[in-house]
Each structure stands twice: as structure tokens, then as C-alpha cells.
C-alpha positions as CSV (number, residue, x, y, z in Angstrom):
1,X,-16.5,-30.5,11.6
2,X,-17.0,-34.1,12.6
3,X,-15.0,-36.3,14.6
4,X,-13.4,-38.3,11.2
5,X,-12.8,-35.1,9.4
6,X,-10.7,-34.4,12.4
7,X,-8.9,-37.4,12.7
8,X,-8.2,-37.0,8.7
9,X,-7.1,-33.3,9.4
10,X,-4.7,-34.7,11.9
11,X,-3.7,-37.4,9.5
12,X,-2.7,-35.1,6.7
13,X,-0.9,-32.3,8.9
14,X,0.9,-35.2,10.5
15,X,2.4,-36.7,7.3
16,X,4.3,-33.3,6.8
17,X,7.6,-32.4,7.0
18,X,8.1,-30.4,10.5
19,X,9.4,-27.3,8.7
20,X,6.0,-27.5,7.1
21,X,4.1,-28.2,9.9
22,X,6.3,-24.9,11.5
23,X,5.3,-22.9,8.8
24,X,1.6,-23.5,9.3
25,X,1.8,-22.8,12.8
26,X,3.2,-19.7,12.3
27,X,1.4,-19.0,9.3
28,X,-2.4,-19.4,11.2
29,X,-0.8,-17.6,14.4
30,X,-0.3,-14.5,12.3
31,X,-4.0,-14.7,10.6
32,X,-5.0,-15.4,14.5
33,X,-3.7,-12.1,15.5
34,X,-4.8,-10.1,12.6
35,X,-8.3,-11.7,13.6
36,X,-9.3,-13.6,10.1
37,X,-9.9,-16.7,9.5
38,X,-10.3,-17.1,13.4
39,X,-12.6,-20.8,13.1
40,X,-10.4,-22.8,10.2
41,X,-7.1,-21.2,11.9
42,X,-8.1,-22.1,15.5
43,X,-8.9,-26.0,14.6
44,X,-5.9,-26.6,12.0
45,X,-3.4,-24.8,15.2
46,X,-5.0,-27.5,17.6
47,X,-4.0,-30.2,15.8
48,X,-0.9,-28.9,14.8
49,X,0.2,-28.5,18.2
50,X,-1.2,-31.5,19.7
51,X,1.0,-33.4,16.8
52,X,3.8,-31.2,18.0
53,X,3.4,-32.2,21.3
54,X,3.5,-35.7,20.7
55,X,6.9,-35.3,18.8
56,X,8.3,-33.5,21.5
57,X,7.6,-36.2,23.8
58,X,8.4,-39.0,21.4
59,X,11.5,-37.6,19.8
60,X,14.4,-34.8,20.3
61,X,12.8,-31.2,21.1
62,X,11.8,-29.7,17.5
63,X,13.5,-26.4,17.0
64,X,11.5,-23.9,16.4
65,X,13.9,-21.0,14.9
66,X,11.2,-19.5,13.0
67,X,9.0,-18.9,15.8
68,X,12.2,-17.3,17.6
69,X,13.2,-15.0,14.6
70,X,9.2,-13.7,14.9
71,X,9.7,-13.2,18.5
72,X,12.5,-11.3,18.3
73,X,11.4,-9.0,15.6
74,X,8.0,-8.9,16.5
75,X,8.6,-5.1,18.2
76,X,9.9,-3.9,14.8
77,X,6.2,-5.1,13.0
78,X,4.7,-1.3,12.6
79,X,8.1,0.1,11.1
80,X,9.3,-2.8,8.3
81,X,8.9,-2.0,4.8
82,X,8.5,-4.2,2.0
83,X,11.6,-5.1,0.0
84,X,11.9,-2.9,-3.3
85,X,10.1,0.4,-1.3
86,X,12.4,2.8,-0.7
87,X,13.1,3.9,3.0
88,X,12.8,7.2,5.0
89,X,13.9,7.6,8.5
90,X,11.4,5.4,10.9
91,X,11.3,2.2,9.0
92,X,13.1,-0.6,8.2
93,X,13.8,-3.2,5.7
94,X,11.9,-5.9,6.2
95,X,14.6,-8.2,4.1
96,X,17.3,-6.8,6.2
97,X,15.7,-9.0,9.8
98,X,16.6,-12.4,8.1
99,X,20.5,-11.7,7.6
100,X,20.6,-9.9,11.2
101,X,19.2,-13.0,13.0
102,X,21.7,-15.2,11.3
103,X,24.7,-13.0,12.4
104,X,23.0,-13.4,15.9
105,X,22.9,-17.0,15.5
106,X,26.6,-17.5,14.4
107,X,28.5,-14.6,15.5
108,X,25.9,-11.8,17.9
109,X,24.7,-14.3,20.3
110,X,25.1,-18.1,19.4
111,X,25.1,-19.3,22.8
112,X,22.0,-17.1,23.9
113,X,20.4,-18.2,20.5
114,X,20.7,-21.7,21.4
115,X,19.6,-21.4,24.9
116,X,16.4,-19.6,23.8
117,X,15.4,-21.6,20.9
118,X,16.0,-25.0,23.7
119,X,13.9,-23.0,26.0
120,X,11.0,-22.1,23.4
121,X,11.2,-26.0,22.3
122,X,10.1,-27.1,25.8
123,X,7.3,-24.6,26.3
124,X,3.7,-26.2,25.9
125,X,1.7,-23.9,23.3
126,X,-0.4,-22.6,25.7
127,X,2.2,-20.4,27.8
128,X,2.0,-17.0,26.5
129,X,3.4,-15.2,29.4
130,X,6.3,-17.1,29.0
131,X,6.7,-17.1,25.4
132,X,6.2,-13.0,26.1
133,X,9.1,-13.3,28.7
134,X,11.3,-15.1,26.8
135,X,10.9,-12.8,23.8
136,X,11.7,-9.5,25.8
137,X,14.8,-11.4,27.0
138,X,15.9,-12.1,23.5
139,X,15.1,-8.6,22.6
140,X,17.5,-7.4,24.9
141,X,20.4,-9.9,24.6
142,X,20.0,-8.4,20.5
143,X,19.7,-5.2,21.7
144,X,23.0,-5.5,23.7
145,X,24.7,-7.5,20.9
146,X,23.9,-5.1,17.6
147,X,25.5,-1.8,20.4
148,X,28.4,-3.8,21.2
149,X,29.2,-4.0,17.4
150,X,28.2,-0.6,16.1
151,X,29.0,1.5,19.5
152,X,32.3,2.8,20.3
153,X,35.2,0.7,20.8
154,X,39.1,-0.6,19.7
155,X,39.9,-2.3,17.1
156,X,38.5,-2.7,13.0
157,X,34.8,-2.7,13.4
158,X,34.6,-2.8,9.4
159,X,35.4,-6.9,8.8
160,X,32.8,-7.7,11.6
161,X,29.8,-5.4,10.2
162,X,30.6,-6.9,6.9
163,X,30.3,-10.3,8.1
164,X,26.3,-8.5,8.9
165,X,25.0,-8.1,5.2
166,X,25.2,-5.8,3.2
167,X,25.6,-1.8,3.7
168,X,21.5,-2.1,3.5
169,X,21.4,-4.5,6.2
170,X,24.1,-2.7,8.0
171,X,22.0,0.7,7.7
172,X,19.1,-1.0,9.5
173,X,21.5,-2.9,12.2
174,X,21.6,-0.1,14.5
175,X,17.8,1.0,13.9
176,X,17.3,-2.6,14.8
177,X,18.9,-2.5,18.1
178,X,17.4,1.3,19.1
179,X,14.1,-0.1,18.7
180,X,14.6,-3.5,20.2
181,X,16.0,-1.6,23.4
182,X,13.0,0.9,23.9
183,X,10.3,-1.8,22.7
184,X,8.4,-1.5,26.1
185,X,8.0,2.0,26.1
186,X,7.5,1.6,22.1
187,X,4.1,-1.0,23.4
188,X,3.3,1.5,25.8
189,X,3.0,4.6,23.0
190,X,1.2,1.9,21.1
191,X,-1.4,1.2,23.7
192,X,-1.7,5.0,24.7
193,X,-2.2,6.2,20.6
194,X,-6.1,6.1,19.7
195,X,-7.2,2.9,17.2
196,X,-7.5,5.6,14.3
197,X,-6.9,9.3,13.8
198,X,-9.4,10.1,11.5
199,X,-9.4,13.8,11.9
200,X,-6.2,15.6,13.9
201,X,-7.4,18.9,15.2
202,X,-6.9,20.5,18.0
203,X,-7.9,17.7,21.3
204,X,-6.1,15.4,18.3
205,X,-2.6,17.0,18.9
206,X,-3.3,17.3,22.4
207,X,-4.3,13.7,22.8
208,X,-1.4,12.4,20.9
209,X,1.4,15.1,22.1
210,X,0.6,13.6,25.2
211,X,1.5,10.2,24.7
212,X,4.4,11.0,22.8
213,X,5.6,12.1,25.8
214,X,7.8,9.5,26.6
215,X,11.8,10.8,27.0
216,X,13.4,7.5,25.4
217,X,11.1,8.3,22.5
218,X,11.9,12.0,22.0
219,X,15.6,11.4,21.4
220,X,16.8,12.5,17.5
221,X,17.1,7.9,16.8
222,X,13.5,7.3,18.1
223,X,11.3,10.2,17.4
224,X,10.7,8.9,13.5
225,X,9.9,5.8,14.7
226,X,7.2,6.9,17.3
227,X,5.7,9.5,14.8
228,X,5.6,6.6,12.1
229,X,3.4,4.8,14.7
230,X,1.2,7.9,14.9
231,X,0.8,8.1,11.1
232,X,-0.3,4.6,10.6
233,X,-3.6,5.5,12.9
234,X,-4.4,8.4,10.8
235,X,-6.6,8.5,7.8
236,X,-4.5,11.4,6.2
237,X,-0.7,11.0,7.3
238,X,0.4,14.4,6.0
239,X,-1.7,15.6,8.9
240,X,1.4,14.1,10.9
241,X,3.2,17.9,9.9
242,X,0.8,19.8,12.3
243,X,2.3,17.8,15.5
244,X,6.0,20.1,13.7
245,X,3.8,22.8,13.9
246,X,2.7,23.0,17.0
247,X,5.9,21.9,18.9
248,X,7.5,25.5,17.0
249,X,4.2,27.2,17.5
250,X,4.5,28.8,13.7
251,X,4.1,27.5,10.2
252,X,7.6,29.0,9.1
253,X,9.6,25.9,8.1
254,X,12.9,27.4,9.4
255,X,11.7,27.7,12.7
256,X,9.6,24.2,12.5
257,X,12.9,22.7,10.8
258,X,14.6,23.8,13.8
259,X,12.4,21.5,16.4
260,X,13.4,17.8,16.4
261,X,9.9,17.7,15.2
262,X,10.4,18.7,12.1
263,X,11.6,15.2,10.8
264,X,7.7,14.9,10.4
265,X,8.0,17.1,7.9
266,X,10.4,15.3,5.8
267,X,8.4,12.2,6.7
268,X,5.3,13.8,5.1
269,X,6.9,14.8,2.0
270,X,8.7,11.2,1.4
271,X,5.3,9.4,1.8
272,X,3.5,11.9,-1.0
273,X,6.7,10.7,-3.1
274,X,5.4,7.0,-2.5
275,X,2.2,7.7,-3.2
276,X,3.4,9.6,-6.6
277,X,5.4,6.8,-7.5
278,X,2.4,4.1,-6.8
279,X,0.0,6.2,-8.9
280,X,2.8,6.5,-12.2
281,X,3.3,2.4,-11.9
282,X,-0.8,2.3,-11.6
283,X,-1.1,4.4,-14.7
284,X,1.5,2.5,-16.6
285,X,0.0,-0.6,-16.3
286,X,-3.0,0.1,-16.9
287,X,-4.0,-0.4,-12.7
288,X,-7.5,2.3,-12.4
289,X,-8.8,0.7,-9.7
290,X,-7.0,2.9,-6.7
291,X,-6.2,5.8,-8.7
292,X,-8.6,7.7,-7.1
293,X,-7.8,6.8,-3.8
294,X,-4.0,7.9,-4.4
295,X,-4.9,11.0,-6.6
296,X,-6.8,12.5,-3.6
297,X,-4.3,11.7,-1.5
298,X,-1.7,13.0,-3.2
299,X,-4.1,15.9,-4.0
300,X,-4.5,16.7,-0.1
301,X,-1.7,15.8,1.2
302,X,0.2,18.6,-1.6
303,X,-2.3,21.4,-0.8
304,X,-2.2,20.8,3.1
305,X,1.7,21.2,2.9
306,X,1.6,23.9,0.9
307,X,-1.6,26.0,2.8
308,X,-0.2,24.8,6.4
309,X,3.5,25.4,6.2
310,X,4.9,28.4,4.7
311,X,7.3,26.9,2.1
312,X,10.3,29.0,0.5
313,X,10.3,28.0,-2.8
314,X,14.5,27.3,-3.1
315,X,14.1,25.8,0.3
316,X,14.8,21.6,0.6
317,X,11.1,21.1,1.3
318,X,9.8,23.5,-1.1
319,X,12.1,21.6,-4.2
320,X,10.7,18.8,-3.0
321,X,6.9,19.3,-2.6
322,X,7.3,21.3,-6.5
323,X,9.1,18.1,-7.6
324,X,6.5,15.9,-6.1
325,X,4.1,18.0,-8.0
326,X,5.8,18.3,-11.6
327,X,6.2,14.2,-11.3
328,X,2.9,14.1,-10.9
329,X,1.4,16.0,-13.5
330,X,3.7,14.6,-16.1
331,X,2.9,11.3,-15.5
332,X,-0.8,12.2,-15.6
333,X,-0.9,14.3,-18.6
334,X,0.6,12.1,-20.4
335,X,-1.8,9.6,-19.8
336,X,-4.8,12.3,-20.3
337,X,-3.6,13.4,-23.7
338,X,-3.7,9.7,-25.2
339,X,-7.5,9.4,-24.1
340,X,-9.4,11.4,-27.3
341,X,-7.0,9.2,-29.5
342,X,-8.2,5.9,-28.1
343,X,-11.7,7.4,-28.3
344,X,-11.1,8.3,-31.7
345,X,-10.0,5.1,-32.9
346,X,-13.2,2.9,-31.4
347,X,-15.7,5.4,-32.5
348,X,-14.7,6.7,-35.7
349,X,-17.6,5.9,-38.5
350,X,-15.7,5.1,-41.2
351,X,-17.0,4.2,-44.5
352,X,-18.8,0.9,-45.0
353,X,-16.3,0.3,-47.7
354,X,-13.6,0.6,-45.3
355,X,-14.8,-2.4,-43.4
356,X,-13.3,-5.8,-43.9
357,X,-16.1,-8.5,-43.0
358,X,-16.0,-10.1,-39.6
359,X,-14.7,-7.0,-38.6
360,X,-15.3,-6.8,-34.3
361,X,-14.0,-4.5,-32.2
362,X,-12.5,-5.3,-28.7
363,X,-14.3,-5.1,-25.7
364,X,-11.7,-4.9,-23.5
365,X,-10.3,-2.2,-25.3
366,X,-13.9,-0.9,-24.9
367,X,-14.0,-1.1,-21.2
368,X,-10.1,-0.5,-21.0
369,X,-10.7,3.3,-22.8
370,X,-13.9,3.6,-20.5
371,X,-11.6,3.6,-17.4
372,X,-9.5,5.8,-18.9
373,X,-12.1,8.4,-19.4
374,X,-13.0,8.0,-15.9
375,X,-9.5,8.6,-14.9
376,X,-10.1,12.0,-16.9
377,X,-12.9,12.7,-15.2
378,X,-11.3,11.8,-11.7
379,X,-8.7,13.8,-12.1
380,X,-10.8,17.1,-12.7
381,X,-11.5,17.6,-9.0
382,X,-7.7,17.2,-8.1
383,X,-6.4,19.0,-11.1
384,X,-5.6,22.6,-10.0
385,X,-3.6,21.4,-6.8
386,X,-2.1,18.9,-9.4
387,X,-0.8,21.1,-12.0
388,X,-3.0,19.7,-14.7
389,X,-6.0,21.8,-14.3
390,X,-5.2,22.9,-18.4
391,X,-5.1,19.8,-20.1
392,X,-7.8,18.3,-17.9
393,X,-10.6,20.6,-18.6
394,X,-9.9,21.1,-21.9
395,X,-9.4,17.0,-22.8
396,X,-13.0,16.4,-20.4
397,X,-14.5,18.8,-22.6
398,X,-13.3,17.4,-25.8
399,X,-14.7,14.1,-24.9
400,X,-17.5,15.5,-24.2
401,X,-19.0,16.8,-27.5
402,X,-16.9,14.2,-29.7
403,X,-18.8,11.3,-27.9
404,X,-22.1,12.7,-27.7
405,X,-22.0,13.9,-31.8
406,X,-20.4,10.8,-32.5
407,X,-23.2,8.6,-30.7
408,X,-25.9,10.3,-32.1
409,X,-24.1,9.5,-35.5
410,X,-23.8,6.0,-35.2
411,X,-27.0,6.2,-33.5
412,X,-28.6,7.5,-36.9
413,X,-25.8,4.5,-39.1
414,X,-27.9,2.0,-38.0
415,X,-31.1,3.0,-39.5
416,X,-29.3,2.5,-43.3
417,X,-26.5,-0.1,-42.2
418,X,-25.8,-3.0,-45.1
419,X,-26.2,-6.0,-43.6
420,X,-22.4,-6.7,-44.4
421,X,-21.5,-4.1,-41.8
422,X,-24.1,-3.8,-39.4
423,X,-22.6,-6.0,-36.7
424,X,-19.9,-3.7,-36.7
425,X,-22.3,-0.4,-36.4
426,X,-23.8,-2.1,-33.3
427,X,-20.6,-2.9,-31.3
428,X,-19.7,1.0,-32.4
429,X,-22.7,1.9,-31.2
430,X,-22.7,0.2,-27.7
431,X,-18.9,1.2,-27.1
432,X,-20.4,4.8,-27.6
433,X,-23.5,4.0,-25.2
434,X,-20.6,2.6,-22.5
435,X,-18.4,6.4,-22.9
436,X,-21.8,7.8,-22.8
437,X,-22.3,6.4,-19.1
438,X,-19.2,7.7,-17.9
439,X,-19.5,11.1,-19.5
440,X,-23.5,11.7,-18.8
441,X,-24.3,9.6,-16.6
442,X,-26.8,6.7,-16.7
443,X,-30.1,8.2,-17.7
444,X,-28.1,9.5,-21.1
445,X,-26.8,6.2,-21.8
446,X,-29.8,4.4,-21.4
447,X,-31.8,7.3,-23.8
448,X,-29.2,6.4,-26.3
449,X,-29.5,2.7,-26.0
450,X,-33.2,2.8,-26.5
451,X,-32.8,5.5,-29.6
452,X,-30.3,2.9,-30.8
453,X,-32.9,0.2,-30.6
454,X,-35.4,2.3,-32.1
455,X,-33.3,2.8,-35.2
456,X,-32.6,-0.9,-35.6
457,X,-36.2,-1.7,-35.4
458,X,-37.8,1.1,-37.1
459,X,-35.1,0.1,-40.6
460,X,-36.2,-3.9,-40.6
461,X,-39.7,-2.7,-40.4
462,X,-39.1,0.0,-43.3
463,X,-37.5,-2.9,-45.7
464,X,-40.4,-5.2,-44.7
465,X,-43.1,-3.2,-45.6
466,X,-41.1,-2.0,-49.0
């Protein structure tokens, strides 16, 4: 960038307000460390700070409260959840960190609060260590504040919590602190865990038993939270239930209930049920794109639980995994018994008649009910596991013979088409070709598309020559 781009960069960020400015800072620091963006985020930061700077030196210290509330909750990253999502043990609400750091502010810690955010005004940019120092020491002051109000003690503890948030808020407080006060041995499990688990044998378990092995993260409050860690590296989480496993040395779910390991367990089956829920809202709107993603998920992760662990079936986790599965195939049979109809209604060759002029039909319905027949087809290689190994088969098969008849129908319309109607015939013809590509394949469709070309030709030629 040249030298009077810069100086009109700097211009610009400098004519905002510093909450914005503070908001870009921390808003490129975060794409910094999730490494995009690295050359525009770099430059903008650079002149930020260097605007900062000048402030600082020219005016009162800025504060810089947002940059302290990150700090702070910046051990808690791998467990927060997104607000609306429900919970299981080993995360955390990610709304619940904003009402927690203003209790700390006003009633926790004010005066530590104030001393940190004066001390995070005066450090230059550059001083990572000591931004890193002062964070653990405001981890811990948190840490001590949240188990002063939710540990043992005299008095009405009740007025005080409720001066927290809400019972959400207050059902993350103490989470909050656990984690805070373990968040160096929490780094250490992070840096010990492998980048990605994308199988979990054997030298797998070993590796990662291993660095589980840390005693302030085996206790009944942290051992969620380091197995969440563990699940986010792996390419199929349920695998997560064979670390159970092996701690009880059997796949009888009493005796793997009875290890504290088998909260892994429950973990596994409450991720399936997100997974389920995702796919339902997906097939409800109309969403295709990651179906297949979540189907096969949801397809492994139900056939792992049910092969690797031997369920009871009027146990907890047995209700659960069959509910898990009878949500599922609802939802999706639902959806695969309105696919002929659709079908049906784009392809049927109704009498010319019948057909008002101008009469189109939609190609986003077109490409809509294409999906759809995909999603069929998708959901024949998950369907036994699924419970909808029936309806599936039988609806593929359906489609199947009523689209090819019904192209090579149309297919032969065209050749004796009135004029009136033969706009019509065609977009019939082409929704037909489009099924045809999902059903057979390329090759098929593009057999059909040059019959149906053929028959449009070989008709204008046979009333020329007449």
C-alpha cells in the first residue's frame, strides 16, 4: 500500500470514536490469532495502535475494558457455547461472561478491576508477556472472587448471587471460576492433546489417556471440561465414549457408568441430540447443503454407540440413544414422503387444454425439488442405522421409474406440441432432464437432453416439408 493510502488509513481510523477504534483492535486481534486476514489485519492494527499511543500520551489513559473482559475469559474459549444452544456438562454460555465480568467490576473485584484495567492502559502494544501476566493475575483474583461467593460460608448467599444474573448465569458462575483456577494445567492439556484426532484407536487412547493425566483435571468438576477439549480435535466426537471404555475395561454401561469417565458417555449422546436438532431445522427450512455432513454423523455416531457399548434398552442411555433415533427418522420421513408429490406436480403431462397461456413453471422450485431428491438419495446409505430404511427405499425407487417414464413421455410431447403450449413442454422437459441427473446420473440426463432436442428438431422439419 503506498505511503498516502497509509496516511488516509490513519486519517480515517483516527476520526473514530475510541470505542470504535477498541473494537477494531480487538476485532483484527482475534482474526490475527485465528490466522486470516493476517496482511489487511496486521497494517489496520499498526495504525490503530500507533493512534492509540499518541492518545495515551496526549490525553487521560484510554480504558480498555474490552480487551480486559477478553483477557479474562480467554481460558474459557474451547468450552463457550453460543447463546440459544443448549448446554451439557463441559461448556458454558457464552452470554453468561458479559453479566459475570460486570458483577466483578461492581461487586467481585471493583478495586482489582480498576487496578488492572489502569495497568493494561499503560502497557505499550507490543508487551505480550506482560499482557499474559497480567491476565493470569486477573484470572485468579476471579477465580478467588466467584469461590468466595458460591463456596461455603455464613450468612444469605441468595440476594448476592442474584445480584450475578440470572439462574443461567448463576449455573455457569461456579464453572467459570473451576476453570479459571486450573487454566494453566487446562493450557498444558491443550498443548499436550494432538492438532486433530482423526482416527482414535488404540496408540490414540494411549496418547491422549496420557495427557489427560493431569490430577486437577480428573476431579468429577473438570473432567467434562478436559474431555470437551479432546472432542473438539477429533473428526468423529462420539469416538470420545471409547476413552469410558477403556478406563472400565468393558463395554457394559453399568460398569462404564460407574468410572468418572462415563460422563463421556452422556457427553456423546447430548452432541448426537445437537446434531439431530441441526439436521430437523436444516430440513425445515429448506437448508440441504450440510445434510449430508450431519446425516452421517448422526448415522455413525448412533451405530458406534450402539455396536461399542452394550446398551440396556430401559436404561437412561439406551432411552436416549432410541429417542435420538425416533427424532430422527420422523423428521426425515416426513420430509421423504412429500418428495413424489413435488415431483408429481412439476412433471405431470397434463392436457394441452389444461394449460393457460404464459404458463412457466418455477425453476427454483425446479432446483428446490432436485435437492430434495438428493436428500432421498443421501439418506439411503444412512437409512437402516436411521430407522428409515422402509420408506427410503421404497420412495428412491418410486422416483425412480415415475421420472424415467415420465421423461421419456414428455420426451415423445414435444414432437406433436401446439405451439400454444410448447414453451411449457420444454421447461417440463428440462425439469425432467435435471431429476434425471440426480436419479441416473450425468450420462442419462445428457441422452435425454439430446433425445429431447431430436424431437424438437425432427417436428419443425416434419411441418416444413408438409
Amino acid at each position: 500500500m503506498s505511503q498516502t493510502s497509509i496516511e488516509r488509513l490513519r486519517e480515517y481510523l483516527a476520526q473514530l470514536p475510541p470505542q470504535s477504534q477498541a473494537l477494531l483492535m480487538r476485532e483484527f486481534e482475534r482474526a490475527l490469532e485465528r490466522g486470516q486476514d493476517t496482511a489487511v489485519a496486521t497494517l489496520v492494527l499498526e495504525q490503530l495502535r500507533k493512534i492509540v499511543r499518541k492518545s495515551e500520551a496526549d490525553e487521560a489513559p484510554l480504558p480498555r475494558t474490552d480487551d480486559l473482559s477478553r483477557l479474562l475469559f480467554q481460558a474459557l474459549e474451547p468450552f463457550l457455547v453460543e447463546a440459544g444452544a443448549p448446554i451439557r456438562v463441559g461448556q458454558i454460555r457464552r452470554a453468561s461472561l458479559h453479566p459475570i465480568w460486570q458483577w466483578l467490576g461492581r461487586d467481585g473485584a471493583p478495586d482489582k478491576v480498576n487496578e488492572f484495567e489502569a495497568a493494561l492502559a499503560r502497557m505499550p502494544a507490543e508487551a505480550g508477556g506482560q499482557v499474559e501476566a497480567l491476565a493470569h493475575k486477573l484470572q485468579a483474583v476471579a477465580a478467588d472472587a466467584i469461590f468466595e461467593l458460591t463456596g461455603p460460608g455464613g450468612g444469605d448467599k441468595s440476594r448476592a448471587l442474584a445480584r450475578v444474573g440470572p439462574p443461567n448465569v448463576i449455573e455457569d458462575l461456579y464453572s467459570i471460576g473451576a476453570v479459571l483456577q486450573v487454566r494453566e494445567a487446562i493450557a498444558t492439556l491443550n498443548e499436550k492433546l494432538p492438532r486433530f484426532l482423526r482416527a482414535f484407536g488404540e496408540p490414540q487412547i494411549a496418547s491422549v489417556t496420557a495427557a489427560l493425566n493431569i490430577p486437577v483435571l480428573q476431579t468429577p468438576q473438570m473432567l467434562p471440561f478436559a474431555l470437551s477439549m479432546v472432542a473438539q480435535r477429533m473428526t468423529a466426537p462420539w469416538q470420545i465414549i471409547r476413552l469410558a471404555i477403556k478406563m472400565a475395561a468393558s463395554d457394559d454401561e453399568i460398569r462404564v457408568a460407574a468410572t468418572p469417565y462415563g460422563v463421556a458417555v452422556t457427553m456423546a449422546l447430548h452432541d448426537l441430540s445437537c446434531v439431530a436438532a441441526i439436521l430437523r431445522m436444516d430440513i425445515k427450512r429448506g437448508h440441504f447443503d450440510n445434510v449430508a455432513d450431519n446425516l452421517k454423523a448422526l448415522h455413525d455416531g448412533v451405530r458406534g454407540l450402539r455396536t461399542e457399548l452394550d446398551l440396556r434398552n430401559d436404561s437412561t442411555w439406551g432411552k436416549q440413544l432410541t429417542s435420538i433415533r425416533a427424532d430422527i427418522s420422523n423428521a426425515l420421513q416426513s420430509e421423504i414422503d412429500s418428495v413424489p408429490g413435488r415431483v408429481r406436480r412439476i412433471l405431470r403431462q397434463r392436457p394441452e387444454k389444461d394449460i393457460p397461456p404464459g404458463a412457466r413453471i418455477d425453476s427454483t422450485e425446479v432446483e428446490e425439488t432436485a435437492a430434495l431428491i438428493d436428500f432421498v438419495a443421501t439418506c439411503r446409505n444412512y437409512a437402516s442405522e436411521l430407522a428409515i430404511n422402509e420408506v427410503t427405499l421404497r420412495t428412491y425407487s418410486d422416483l425412480q421409474q415415475y421420472v424415467e417414464r415420465s421423461t421419456e413421455q414428455l420426451v415423445q410431447s414435444l414432437r406433436a406440441a401446439d405451439h400454444k403450449v410448447r414453451t411449457y413442454r420444454q421447461q417440463q422437459v428440462q425439469a425432467a432432464i435435471r431429476f434425471c441427473q440426480v436419479l441416473f446420473g450425468d450420462d442419462y440426463a445428457s441422452l435425454m437432453s439430446r433425445a429431447a432436442e431430436n424431437a424438437a428438431t425432427g417436428e419443425r422439419k416434419s411441418s416444413r416439408a408438409s
